[in-house]
Backbone bond lengths (Angstrom), bond angles and torsions (degrees), N, CA, C in turn:
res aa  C-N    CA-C-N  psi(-1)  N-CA   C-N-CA  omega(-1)  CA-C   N-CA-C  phi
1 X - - - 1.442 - - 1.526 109.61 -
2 X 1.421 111.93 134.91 1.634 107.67 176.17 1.329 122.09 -80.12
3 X 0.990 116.09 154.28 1.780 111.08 -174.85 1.240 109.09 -95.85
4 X 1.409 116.93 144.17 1.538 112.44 167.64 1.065 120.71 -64.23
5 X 1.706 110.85 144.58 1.490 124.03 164.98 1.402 115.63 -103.58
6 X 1.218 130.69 137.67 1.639 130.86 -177.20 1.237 88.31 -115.43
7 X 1.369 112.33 151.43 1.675 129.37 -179.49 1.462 103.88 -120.52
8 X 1.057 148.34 137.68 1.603 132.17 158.24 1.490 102.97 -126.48
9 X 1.675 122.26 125.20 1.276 119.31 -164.95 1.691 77.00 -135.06
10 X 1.579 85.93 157.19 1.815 116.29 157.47 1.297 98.70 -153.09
11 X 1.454 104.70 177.69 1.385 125.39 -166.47 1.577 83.11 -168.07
12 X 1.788 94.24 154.22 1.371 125.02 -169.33 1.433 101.00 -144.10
13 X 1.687 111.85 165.83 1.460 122.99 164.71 1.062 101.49 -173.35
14 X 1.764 125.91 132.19 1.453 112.49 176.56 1.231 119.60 -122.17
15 X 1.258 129.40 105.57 1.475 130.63 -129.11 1.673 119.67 116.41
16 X 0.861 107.69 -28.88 1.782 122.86 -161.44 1.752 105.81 -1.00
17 X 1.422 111.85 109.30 1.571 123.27 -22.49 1.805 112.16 -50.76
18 X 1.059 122.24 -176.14 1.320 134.55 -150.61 1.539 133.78 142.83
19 X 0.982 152.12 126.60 1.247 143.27 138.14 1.639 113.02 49.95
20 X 0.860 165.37 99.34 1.749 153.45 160.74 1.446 144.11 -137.47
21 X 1.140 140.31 169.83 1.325 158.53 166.86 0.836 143.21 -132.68
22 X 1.069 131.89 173.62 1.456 149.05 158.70 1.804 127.10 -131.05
23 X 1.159 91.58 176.36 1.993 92.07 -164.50 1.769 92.13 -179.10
24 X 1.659 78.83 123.34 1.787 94.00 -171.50 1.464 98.79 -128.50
25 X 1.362 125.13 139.80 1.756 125.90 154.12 1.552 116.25 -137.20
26 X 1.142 78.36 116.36 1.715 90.32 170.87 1.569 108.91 -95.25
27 X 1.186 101.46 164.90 1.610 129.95 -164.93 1.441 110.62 -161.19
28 X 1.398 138.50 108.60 1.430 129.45 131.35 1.488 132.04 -57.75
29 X 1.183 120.69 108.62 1.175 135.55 -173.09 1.564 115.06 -48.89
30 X 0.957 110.32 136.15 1.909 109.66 -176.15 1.322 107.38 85.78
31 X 1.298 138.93 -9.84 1.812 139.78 144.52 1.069 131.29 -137.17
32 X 1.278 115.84 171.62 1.240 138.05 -177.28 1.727 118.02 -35.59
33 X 1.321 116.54 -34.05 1.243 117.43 -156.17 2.092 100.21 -63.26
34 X 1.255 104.26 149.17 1.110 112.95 178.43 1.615 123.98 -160.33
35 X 1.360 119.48 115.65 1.512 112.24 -178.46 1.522 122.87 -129.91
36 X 1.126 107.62 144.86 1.476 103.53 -156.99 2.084 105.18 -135.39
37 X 1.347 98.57 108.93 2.021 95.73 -172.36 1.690 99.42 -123.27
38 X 0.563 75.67 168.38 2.472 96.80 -177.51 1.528 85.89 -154.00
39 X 1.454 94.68 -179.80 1.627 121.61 -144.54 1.438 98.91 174.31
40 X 1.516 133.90 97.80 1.164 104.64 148.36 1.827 126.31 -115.13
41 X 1.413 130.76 169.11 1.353 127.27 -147.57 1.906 82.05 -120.48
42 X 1.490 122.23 161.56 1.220 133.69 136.46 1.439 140.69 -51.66
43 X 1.719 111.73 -30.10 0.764 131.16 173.96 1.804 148.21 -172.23
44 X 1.157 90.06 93.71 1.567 100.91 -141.97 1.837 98.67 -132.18
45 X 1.349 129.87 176.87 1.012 136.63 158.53 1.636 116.52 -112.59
46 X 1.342 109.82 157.38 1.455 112.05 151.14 1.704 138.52 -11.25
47 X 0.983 90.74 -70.19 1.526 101.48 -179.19 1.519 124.29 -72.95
48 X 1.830 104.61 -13.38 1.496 108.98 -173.41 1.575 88.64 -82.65
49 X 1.166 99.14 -41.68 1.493 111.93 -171.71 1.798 120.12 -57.59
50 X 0.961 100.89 -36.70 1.965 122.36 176.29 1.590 93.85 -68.20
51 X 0.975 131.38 -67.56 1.503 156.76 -138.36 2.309 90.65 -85.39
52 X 1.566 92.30 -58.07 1.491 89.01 -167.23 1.946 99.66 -77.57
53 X 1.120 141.56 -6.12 0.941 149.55 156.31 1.627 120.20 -42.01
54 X 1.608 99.32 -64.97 1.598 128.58 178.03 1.549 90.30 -48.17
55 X 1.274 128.75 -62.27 1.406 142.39 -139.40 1.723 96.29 -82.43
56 X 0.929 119.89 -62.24 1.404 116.90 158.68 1.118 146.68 22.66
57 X 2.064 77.88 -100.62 1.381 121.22 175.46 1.607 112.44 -72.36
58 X 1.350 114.98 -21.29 1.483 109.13 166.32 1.727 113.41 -89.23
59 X 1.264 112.65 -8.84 1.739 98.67 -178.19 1.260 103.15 -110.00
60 X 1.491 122.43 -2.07 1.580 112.86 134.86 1.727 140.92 -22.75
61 X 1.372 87.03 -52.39 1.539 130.25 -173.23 1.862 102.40 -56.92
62 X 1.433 129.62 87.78 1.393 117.23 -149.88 1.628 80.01 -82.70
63 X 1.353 126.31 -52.11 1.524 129.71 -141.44 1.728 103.56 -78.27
64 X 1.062 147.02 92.60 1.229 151.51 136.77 1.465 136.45 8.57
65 X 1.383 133.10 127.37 1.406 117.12 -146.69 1.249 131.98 36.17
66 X 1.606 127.88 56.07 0.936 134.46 81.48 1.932 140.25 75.87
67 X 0.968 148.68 -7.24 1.384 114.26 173.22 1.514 134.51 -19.22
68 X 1.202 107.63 105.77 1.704 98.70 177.28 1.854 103.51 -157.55
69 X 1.739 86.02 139.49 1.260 102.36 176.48 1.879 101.51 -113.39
70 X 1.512 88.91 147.64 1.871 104.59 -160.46 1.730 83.82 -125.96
71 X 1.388 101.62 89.48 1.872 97.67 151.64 1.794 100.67 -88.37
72 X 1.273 80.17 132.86 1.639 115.09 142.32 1.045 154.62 -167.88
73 X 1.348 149.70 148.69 1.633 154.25 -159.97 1.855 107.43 -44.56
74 X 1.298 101.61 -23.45 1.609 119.92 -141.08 1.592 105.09 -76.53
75 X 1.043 160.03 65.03 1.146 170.39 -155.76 1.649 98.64 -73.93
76 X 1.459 131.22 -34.07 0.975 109.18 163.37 1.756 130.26 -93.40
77 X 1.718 99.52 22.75 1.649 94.45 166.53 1.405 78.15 -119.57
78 X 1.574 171.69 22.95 0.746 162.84 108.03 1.286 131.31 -13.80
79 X 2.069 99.09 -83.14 1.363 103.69 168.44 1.885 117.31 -43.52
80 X 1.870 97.54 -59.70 1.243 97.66 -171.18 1.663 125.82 -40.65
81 X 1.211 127.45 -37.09 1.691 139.86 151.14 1.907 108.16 -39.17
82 X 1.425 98.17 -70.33 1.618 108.16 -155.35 1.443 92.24 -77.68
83 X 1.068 137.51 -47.98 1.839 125.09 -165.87 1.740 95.20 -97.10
84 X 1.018 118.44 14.91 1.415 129.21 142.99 1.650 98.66 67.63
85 X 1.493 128.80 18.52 1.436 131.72 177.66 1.753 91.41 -68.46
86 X 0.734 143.95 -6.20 1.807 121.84 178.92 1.599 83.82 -75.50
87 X 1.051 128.59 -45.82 2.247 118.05 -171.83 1.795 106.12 -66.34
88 X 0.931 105.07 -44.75 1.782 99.84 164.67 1.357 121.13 -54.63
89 X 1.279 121.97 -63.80 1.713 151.49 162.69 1.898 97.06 -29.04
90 X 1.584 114.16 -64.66 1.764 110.59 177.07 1.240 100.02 -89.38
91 X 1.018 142.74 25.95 1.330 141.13 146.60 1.677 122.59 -70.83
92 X 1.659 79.07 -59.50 1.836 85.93 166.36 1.461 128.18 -102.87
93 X 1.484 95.46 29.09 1.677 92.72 170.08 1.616 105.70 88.63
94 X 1.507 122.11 -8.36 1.258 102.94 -175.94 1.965 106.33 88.41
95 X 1.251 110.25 -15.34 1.314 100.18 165.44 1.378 129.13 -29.48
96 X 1.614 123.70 110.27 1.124 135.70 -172.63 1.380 140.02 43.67
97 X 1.521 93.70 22.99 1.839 134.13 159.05 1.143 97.50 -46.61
98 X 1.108 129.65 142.10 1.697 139.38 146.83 1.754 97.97 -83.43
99 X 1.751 90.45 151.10 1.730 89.66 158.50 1.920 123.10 71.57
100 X 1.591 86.97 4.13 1.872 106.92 -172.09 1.322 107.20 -61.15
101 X 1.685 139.07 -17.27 1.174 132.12 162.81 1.517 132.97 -64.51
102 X 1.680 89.23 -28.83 1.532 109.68 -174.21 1.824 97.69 -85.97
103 X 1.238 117.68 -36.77 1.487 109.16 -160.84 1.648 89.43 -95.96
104 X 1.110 129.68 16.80 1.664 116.60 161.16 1.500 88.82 -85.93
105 X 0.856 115.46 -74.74 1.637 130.73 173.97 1.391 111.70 7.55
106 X 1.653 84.87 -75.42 2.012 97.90 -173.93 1.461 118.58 -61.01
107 X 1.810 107.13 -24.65 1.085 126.58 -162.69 2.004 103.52 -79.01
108 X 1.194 120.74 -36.39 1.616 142.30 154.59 1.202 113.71 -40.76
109 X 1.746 119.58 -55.15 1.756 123.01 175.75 1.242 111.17 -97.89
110 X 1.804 132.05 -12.72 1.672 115.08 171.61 1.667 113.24 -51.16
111 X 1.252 109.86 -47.01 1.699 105.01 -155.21 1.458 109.26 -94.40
112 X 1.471 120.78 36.96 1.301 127.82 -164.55 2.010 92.20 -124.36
113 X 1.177 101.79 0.44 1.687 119.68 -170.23 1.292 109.17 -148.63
114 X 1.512 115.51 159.96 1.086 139.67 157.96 1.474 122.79 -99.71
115 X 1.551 96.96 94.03 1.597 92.64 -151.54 2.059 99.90 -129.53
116 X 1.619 100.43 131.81 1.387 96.00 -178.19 1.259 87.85 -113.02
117 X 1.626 114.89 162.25 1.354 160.00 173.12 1.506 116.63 -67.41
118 X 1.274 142.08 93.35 1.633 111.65 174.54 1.682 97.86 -131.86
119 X 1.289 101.49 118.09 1.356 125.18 169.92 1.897 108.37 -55.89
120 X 1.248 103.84 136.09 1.771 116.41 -175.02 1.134 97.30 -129.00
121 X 1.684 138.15 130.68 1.241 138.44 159.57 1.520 103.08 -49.04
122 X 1.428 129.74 127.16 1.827 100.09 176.35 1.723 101.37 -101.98
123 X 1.080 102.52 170.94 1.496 139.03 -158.07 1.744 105.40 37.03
124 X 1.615 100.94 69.20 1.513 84.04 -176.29 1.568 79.98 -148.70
125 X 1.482 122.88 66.72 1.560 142.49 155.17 1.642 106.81 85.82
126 X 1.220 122.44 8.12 1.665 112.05 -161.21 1.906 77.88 -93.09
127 X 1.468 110.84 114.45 1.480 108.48 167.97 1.456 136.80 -31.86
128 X 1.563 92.43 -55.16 1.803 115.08 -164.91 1.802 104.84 -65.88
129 X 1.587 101.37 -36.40 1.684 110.93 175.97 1.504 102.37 -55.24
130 X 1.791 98.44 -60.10 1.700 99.47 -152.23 1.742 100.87 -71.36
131 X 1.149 119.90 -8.02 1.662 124.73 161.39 1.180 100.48 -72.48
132 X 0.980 156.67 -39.62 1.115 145.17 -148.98 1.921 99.37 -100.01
133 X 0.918 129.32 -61.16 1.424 147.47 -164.29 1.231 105.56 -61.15
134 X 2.430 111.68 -27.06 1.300 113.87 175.32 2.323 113.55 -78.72
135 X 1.666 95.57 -28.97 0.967 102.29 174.93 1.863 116.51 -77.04
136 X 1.137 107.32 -27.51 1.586 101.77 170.04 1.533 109.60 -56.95
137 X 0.974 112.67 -45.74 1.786 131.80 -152.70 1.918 87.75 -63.29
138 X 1.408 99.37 -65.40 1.208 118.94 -166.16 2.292 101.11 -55.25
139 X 1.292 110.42 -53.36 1.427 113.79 175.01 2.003 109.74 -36.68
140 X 1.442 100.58 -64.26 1.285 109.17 175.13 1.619 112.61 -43.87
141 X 1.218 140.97 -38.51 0.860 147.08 -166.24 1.608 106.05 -88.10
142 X 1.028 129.87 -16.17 1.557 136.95 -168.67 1.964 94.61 -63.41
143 X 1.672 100.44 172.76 1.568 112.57 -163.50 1.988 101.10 -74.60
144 X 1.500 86.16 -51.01 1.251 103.64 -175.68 1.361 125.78 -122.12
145 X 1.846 98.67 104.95 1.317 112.16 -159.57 1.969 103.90 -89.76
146 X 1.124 119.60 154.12 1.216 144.88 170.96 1.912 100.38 -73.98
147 X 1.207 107.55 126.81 1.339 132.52 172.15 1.473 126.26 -76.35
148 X 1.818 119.53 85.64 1.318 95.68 -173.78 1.543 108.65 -84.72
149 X 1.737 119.25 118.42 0.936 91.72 -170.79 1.222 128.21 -139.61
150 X 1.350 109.76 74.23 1.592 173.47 -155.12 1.530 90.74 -109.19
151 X 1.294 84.52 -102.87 1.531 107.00 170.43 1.738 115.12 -28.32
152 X 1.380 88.13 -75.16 1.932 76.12 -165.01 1.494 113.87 -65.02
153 X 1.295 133.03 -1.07 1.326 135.24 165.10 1.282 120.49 -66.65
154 X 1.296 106.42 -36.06 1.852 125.64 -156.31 1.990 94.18 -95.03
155 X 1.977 105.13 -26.19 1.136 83.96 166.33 2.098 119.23 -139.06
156 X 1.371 75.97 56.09 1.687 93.19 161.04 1.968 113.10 70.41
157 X 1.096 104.55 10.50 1.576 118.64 -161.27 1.809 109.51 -52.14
């Protein structure tokens, strides 16, 4: 039997766009194992950051099929999963999608797992989130930021 994996991602930006990060911890449930990474960018938004977090923390994941549960705050990588707009969205090519580099991406490591969605109010007491949301904050803030540069191409930076 495979063991569950829990993911807990956030993403930050201060400015949006602005300054940002991310901060992921995984955990298999029933041991010890535990890993914990941030990332922060020069210039990025929120949502690349929520979204490139998710993406991550699953291609971390070396072993294939998978159990894994993905909390996060993120309601817009949420919905996009649960009201199932990413199949509309590659339907039409991503036409006037935001973020279409990142969601090919996720779209490459979703079906390599069995992976559910669970939405977390964030900063509203769940520890592992508000750790996480403190380590995004903190990534963005680092000397030497990582270049998403995707992003700053697509918007003139």
């Amino acid at each position: 039997m495979r063991k569950q994996i829990h993911i807990y991602t956030d993403g930050s930006s201060k400015g949006n766009p602005g300054p940002g990060g991310y901060a992921i911890f995984i955990e298999i449930v029933g041991t010890t194992y535990r890993r914990i990474l941030s990332e922060g960018f020069r210039f990025t938004t929120n949502n690349r950051m929520e979204l490139l977090s998710v993406i991550v923390g699953l291609e971390i994941i070396a072993k294939k099929k998978q159990n894994i549960v993905v909390f996060t705050d993120s309601k817009y990588v949420v919905n996009t999963i649960q009201k199932d707009w990413i199949t509309k969205w590659k339907r039409n090519n991503f036409h006037r999608i935001k973020n279409v580099d990142l969601w090919i991406r996720f779209l490459n490591i979703f079906h390599q797992h069995f992976i559910l969605f669970q939405w977390i109010k964030g900063h509203h007491m769940n520890y592992i989130n508000d750790y996480c949301d403190r380590l995004s904050v903190k990534a963005s803030k680092k000397k030497h930021l990582k270049i998403d540069s995707i992003y700053e191409k697509n918007n003139q930076v």
